[in-house]
N, C-alpha and C positions, 0 to 999 in steps of 0.2 A: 504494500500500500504506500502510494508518495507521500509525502509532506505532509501536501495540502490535503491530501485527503483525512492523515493521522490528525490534522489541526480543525478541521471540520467537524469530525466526531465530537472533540472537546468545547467549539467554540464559544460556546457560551459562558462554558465556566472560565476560561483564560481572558475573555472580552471583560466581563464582570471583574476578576479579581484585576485587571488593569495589568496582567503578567506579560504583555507580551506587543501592550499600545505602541510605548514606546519604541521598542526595538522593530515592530512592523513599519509603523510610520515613518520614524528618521527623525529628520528636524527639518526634511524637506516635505514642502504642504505638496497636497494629490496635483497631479498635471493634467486632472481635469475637474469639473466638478462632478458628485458622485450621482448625482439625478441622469447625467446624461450617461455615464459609467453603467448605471444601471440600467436608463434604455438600450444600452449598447448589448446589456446580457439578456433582456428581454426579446431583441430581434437573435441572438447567438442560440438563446435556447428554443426559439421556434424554427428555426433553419435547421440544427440538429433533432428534431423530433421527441423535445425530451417529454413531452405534455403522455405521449405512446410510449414511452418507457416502463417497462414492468417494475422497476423501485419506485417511482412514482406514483403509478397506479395506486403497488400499495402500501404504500404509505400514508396515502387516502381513504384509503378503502376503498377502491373503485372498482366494481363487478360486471360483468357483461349480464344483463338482465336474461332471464330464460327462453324469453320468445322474441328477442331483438338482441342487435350488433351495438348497441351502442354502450357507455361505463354511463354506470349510475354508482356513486356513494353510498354505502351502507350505514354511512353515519349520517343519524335522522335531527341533527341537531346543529338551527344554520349559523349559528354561533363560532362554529368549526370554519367554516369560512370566511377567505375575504372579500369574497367574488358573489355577485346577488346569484352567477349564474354557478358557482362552486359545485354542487351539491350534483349537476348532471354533466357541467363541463370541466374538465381537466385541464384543459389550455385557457381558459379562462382565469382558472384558479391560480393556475402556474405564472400566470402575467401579474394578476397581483399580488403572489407572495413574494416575487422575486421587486418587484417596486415597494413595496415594504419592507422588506429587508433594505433598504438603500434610502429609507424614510428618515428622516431627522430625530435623533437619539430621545428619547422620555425622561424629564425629571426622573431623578430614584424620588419611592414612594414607599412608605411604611405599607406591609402588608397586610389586609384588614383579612382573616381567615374566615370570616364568617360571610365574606363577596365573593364572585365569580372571581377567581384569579387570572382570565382570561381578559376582562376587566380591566387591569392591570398593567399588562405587559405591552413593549413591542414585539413585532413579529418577532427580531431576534429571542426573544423570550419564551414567545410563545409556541415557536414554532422548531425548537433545536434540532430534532430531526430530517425535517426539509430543508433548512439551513446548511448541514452536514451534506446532504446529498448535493444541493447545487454549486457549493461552492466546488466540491469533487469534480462532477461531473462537467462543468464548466470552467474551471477554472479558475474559479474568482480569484483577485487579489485581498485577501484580506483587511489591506491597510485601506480600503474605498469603503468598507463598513461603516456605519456608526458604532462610537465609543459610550456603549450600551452596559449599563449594570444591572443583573439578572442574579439576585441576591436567593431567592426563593426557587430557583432552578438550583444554582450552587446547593442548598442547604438539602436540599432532594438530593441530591447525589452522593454529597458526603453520609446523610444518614442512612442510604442504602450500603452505600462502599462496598459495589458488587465485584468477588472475582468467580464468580461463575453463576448459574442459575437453572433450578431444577423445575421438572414438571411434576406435579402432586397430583398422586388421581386420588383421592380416597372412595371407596368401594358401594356397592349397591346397599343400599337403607329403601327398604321399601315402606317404612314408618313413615315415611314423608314424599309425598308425591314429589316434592323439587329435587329428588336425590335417591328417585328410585333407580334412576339410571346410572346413577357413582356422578363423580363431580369432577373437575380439573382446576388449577389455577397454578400461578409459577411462583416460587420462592427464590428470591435474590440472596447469592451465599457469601458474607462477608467472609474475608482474610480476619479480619480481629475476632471476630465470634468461631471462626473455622480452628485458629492456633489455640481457643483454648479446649480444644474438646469438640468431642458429637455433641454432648448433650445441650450444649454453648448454643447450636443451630437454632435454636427455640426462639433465640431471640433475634435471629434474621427476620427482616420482612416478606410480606407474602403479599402477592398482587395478584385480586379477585377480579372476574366478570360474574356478575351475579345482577337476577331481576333486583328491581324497587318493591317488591309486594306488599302490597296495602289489602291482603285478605289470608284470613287461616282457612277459609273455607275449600276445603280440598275441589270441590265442583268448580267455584267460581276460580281458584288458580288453576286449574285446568284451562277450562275457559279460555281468559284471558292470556295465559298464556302459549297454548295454541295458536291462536290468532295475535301475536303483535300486542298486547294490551300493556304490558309492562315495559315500562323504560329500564333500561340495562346500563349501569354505570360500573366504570372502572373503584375498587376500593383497594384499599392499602392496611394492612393489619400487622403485628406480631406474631411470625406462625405460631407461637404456643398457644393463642389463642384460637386458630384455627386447630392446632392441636384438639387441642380441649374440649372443644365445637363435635368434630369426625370421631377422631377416637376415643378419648372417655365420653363425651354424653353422646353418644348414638352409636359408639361400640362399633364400628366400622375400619377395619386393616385400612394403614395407608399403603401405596407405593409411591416411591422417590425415584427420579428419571433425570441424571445429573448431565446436562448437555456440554455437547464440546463445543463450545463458543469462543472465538476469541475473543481481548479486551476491546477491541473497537466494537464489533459487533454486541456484547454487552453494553456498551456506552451508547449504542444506537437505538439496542432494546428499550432503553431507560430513558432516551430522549422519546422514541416514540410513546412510550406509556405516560408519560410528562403532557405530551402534547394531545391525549384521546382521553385523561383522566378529569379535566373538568366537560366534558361531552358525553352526550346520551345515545346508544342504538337500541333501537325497539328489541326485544328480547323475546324469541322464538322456541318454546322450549321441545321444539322436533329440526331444526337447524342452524338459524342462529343464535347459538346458545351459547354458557361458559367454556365450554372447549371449541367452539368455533371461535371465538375470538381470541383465545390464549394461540391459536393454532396461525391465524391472521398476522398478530403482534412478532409470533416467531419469524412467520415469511419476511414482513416489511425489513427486521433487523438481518436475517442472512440472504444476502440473493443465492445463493449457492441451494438451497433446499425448495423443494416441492412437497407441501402438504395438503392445500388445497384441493389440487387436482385430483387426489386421491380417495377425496372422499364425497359422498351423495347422500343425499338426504334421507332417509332422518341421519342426523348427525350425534352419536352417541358418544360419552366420555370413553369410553373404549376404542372406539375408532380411531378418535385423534390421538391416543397410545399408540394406537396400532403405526398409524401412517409415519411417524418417526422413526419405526427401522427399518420403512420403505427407502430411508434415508442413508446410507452407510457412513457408519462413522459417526454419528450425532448424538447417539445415547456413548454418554463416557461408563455409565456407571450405572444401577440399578440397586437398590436399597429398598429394606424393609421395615414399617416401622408398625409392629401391632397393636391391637388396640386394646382397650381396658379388661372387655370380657377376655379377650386373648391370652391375654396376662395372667387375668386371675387362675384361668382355666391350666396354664403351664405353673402358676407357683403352687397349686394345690393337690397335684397329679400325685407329689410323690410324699403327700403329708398321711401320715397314719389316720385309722378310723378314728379314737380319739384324740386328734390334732382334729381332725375337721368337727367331731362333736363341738370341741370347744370355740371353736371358730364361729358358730353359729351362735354359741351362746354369749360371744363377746360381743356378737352384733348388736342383740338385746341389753346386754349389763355390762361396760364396756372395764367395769371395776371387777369383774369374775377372775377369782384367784386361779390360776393354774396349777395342779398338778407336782408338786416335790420332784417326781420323776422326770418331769423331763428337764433333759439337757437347756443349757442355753440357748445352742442352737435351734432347738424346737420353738423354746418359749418365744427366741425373735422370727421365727417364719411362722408361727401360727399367730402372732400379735401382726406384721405385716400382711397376712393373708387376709386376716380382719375389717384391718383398714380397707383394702381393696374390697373387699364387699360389700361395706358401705357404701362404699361411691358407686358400684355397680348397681346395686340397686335403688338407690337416688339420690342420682349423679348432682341433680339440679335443687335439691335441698341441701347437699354440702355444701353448695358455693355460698350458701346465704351463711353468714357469719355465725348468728344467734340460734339457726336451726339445733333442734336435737340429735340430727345425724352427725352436722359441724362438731356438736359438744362431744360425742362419741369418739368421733375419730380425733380429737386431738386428745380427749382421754387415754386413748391408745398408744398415739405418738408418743405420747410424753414417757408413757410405761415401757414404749421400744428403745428410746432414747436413753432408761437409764439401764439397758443391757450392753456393755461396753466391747460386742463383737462384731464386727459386722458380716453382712448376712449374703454368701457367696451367690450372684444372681445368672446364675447358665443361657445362655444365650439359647432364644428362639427359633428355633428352624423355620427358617421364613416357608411358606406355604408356595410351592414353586410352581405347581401348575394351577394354580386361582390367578397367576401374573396374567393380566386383562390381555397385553397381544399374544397369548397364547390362544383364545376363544376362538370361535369360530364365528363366520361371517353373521351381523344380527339380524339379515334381512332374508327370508327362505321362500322357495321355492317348490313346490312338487307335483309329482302325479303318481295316480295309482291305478290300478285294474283291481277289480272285486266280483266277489259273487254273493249272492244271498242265498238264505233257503229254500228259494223259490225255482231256484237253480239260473235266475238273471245277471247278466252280466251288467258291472257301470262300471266309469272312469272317474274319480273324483281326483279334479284340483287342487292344490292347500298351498296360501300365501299367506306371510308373514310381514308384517313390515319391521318388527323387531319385540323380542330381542332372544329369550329364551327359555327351553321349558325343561320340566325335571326327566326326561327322556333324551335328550341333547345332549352332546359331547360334553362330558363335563369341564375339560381344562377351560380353565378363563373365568370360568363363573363361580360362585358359590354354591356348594354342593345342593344342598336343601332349599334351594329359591327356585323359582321361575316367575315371570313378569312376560305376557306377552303383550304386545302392543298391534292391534288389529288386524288378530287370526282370521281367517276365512278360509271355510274348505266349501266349495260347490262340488255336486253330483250331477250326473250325465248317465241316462239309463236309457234303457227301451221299454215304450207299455204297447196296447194295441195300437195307440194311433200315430206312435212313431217316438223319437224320441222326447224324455222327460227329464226339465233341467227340475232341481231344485238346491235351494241354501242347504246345507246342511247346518253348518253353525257359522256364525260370525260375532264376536266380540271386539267391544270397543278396548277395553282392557281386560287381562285373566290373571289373574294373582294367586300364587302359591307359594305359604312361608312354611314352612316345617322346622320345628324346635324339637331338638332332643331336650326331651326333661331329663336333668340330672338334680345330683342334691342340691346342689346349690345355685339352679335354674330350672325353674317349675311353668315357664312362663307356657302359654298353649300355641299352636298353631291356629294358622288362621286359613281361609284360601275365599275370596270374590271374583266374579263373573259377572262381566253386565253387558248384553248383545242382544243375540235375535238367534233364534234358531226353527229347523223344523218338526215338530210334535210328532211323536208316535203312540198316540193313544187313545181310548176312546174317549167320543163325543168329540177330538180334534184330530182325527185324523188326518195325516201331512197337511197341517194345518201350522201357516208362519205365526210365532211367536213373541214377542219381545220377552227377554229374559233377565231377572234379576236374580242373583242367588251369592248366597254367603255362610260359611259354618267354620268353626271351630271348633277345636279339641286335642288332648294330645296327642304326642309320637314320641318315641324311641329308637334312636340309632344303634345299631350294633358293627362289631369291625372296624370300627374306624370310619363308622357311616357309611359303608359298603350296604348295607342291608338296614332301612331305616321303614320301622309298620306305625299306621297311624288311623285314627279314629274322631270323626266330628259329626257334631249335629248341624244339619246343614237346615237352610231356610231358602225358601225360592216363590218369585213373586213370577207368572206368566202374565201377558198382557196381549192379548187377538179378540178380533171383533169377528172371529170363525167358528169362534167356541161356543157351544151349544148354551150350556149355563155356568154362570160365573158365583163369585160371592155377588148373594144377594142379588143374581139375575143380572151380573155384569161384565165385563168383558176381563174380570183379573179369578184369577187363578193360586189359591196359597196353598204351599207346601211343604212339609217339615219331616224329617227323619233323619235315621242314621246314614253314612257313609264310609267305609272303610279303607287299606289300600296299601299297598307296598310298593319299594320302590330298590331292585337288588343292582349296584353296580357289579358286574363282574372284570370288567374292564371300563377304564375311562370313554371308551370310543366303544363299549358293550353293556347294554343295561335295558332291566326289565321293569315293566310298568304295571301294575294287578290293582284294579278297583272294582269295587262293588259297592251299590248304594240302593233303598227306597223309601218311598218321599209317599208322607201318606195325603191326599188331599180331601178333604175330609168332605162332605155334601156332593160330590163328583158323580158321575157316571162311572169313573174308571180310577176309585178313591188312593188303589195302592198300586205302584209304578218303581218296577224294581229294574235294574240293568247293571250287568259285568261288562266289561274291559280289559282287555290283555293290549300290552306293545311291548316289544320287541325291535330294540335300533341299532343296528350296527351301521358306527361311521368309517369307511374303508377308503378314505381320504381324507386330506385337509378342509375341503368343502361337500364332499359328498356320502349320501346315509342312504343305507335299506331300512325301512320299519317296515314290519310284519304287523298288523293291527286287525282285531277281533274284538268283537259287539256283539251280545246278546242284550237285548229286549223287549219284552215280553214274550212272544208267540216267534218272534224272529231272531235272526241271529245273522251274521255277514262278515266276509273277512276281508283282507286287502294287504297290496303290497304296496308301500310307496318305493320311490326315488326321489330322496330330499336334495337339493343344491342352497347352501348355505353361501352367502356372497358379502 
């Protein structure tokens, strides 16, 4: 990289601290004036094409729309500009940042933090990463600048004082529709926090793309953010507080993704994030979403990488994992940092039955004497194990000071603190195939041939738009989850009068959480479904549906969760104006019973699926409605699956093979 290019990266902060006025200037004045200097780079940079430059583009954000050739901005806020026409032209915009940059220097001015700081600045201020580029690219002379102090850029930089910077995914929570899909944001890694320690990292900063939400209601954020409703701002935090946020209170493994950047290109990172951080993008939570903009921010700072291109919509935090080892070379490092249930779960594995008796009981009387017998050793991992349970089970009542769990656990503290050993902590074996670019593609694909007991042949369909279910390959995912994002399998049959399309089922979302209850997690499973399907029963016979349903209860893993059986009461609301009689002579349908089910890995890429359930509806024509289920998936490629799948219900029963293509 030349000079001028290494001085571009910096220039704001060397302009500011006045490092470098002098010795650019001389003590001879410019030999021309700098307005005309600057139309001079104004007709230089539209002769070279720079407005069509892929670092320009995005550095804007600037997108080729889907069904037209032209760049549109994806940043929805016209503040970002200084062009009325900014926001759909690029050579507009590029004409007045580059006359702006050449504008007459701003008083310095105290920074009021509670105003726009865009407000504030001159372009040089405002804008350090287009700055950096055009001086580059053009080859500005420095010293035709204005002699510009940008105090509040300087004080950003010193207190990130990045020498590298990582990608955080932290992992699916399906408790929370904004993060049932795992999450992304990048963490800047200082050299002073680095030399003293891992654990030192905590206090490096972490730089979020996250909606504005202004509602808890899981519908209405849906909703709205579906469709653009939320504005999506850049945030700036202490990761320990994101820490604290993912993995202790929502119990969620992180992964770290430590990029090989170099220091210019970190310095450009950091200009760009500087220059999108008081600006808004509407906030897409099926594409442009937090990892579609962490993924953006990367491109703008290396030219050298392609992420973008690599990826289609819906755009999942997984994917944009994925696309960086599309990259070679860009992942330095890959680190594991587990989470609270994590922890507890490995410091308790190897404590005796009466070490965990008492564990429990310290949760409740945090003053309960232990035991003469045991060692010290015992006495400080069952007093530390203690602690961790409190917080695991509420996590968000310790933080309050005066809570009774607070007083518990420092009860504790204080009893571990006067054991004067300390307490040997064995490192975790990171979980290696849940690592997110190992999954398989989120978005599938299939067909199948089938017969019934009719002895009829059909071909059904099945699309996915993402993400995955407990039949799926497991590497990538969490063993016990599935979350799919609108299933639909269509059928294709022959009757007498030729062929018969019908839905089979379609969901808008399907949720499935499975908890192994152990001692010291009792929590239930849970699983919802909300779509449309076609009825097989009487008074509705293939009769389309709207579907509502939802049950819990426990499960229990064995092997290492190779073999996990479970049980729930399940509740289901049908809704068709084909149905003979409803509650109370209406078009809804209520159903309640048991439901059972296993689920055997034999291999990662080999696993069986067995349910059985019936739903009694009480006033009905056809009150109790029972049905079995077998699958059977072998994945015999990186993207490609056999299922074998079998259906009995009622009087019928049907088998099928598919061919799944994961992408």
């Amino acid at each position: 990289m030349t000079s001028i290019a290494r001085f571009g990266v910096l220039l704001v902060a060397l302009l500011s601290l006045g490092a470098c006025s002098d010795k650019l200037r001389g003590t001879r004045p410019p030999p021309e004036p700098a307005s005309a200097y600057g139309e001079a780079m104004v007709q230089k940079a539209l002769s070279q094409g720079v407005a069509q430059q892929r670092r320009w583009l995005r550095l804007l954000h600037y997108r080729k729309g889907s069904f037209s050739s032209s760049y549109r901005s994806e940043v929805d806020d016209a503040n970002f500009f200084l062009s009325p026409r900014g926001q759909f032209d690029a050579e507009a915009e590029l004409i007045a940042t580059l006359r702006g940059l050449f504008s007459p220097a701003l008083p310095s001015q105290p920074v009021d933090r509670n105003q726009k700081r865009r407000k504030l600045r001159h372009p040089l201020c405002r804008y350090p990463a287009r700055a950096s580029f055009l001086i580059e690219v053009l080859a500005i002379d420095p010293a035709m600048l204005p002699r510009q102090r940008c105090e509040d850029f300087v004080r950003f930089v010193q207190e990130i004082d990045p020498s590298s910077v990582t990608v955080i995914f932290s992992s699916y929570y399906l408790n929370n529709p904004a993060s049932a899909f795992g999450h992304t944001f990048l963490r800047f890694n200082s050299e002073r926090t680095r030399a003293l320690g891992k654990k030192r990292e905590l206090l490096d900063h972490s730089i979020d793309f996250a909606a504005d939400v202004d509602t808890g209601n899981a519908l209405v954020y849906a909703f709205k953010g579906i469709f653009g409703l939320f504005p999506g701002t850049i945030k700036r935090k202490p990761y320990y507080y994101k820490v604290r946020q993912y993995a202790d209170y929502e119990n969620r493994d992180i992964w770290e993704y430590e990029l090989n950047l170099s220091q210019e290109q970190l310095y450009l990172l950091l200009a760009h994030i500087w220059e999108v951080g008081d600006t808004f993008f509407r906030y897409y939570y099926m594409d442009e979403n937090c990892s579609y903009r962490v993924d953006m921010m990367l491109e703008a700072a290396h030219e050298g990488i392609e992420l973008m291109e690599h990826l289609k919509a819906p755009i999942l935090p997984a994917d944009t994992v994925k696309v960086l080892f599309d990259n070679p070379g860009l992942v330095k490092r890959v680190s594991y940092r587990p989470s609270l249930r994590t922890r507890f779960r490995h410091a308790v594995v190897d404590l005796s039955s009466e070490q965990k008796d008492y564990v429990e009981r310290l949760r409740q009387d945090p003053t309960q004497a232990l035991p003469r017998s045991f060692s010290e050793d015992a006495r400080a991992s069952t007093l530390e194990a203690a602690v961790d349970l409190i917080e695991l089970e509420d996590f968000e009542a310790v933080m309050q000071r005066d809570s009774l769990p607070a007083r518990h656990k420092q009860t504790l503290l204080e009893r571990r603190a006067q054991l004067p050993i300390a307490t040997p902590t064995p490192p975790i074996e990171p979980p290696w195939r849940e690592m997110p670019q190992r999954g398989h593609g989120s978005k599938r694909l299939g067909v199948a041939g089938g017969i019934g007991n009719d002895g009829k042949g059909f071909v059904t369909l099945d699309a996915r738009l993402a993400m995955h279910d407990l039949a799926d390959p497991a590497d990538g995912y969490p063993e016990l989850s599935q979350i799919e994002f609108l299933p639909l399998r269509l059928q294709v049959g022959r009757d007498d009068g030729g062929l018969d399309f019908k839905i089979e089922s379609f969901s808008v979302v399907r949720i499935v959480s499975l908890n192994s209850m152990e001692r010291f997690d009792m929590g239930l499973s849970w699983k919802v479904d909300a779509g449309a399907r076609t009825l097989e029963q009487a008074g509705c016979e293939r009769c389309f549906a709207g579907v509502v349903r939802a049950g819990t209860g426990p499960a229990k893993a064995f092997f290492g969760r190779a073999l996990t059986l479970y049980l729930t009461t399940d509740a289901a609301l049908l809704v068709t104006d084909e149905m003979g009689v409803g509650i109370a002579e209406s078009i809804v349908r209520a159903g309640l019973g048991p439901a059972a089910g296993m689920r055997l890995r034999l291999h990662p890429s080999f696993i069986f699926l067995g349910g059985a359930e019936w739903l009694y509806y009480p006033s009905q024509p056809d009150p109790g409605i029972w049905q079995l289920d077998a699958t059977v998936r072998w994945s015999f490629a990186s993207h490609l699956a056999l299922s074998l799948e079998g259906r009995a219900l009622r009087s019928r029963y049907s088998g099928q093979l598919f061919l799944l293509s994961y992408f």
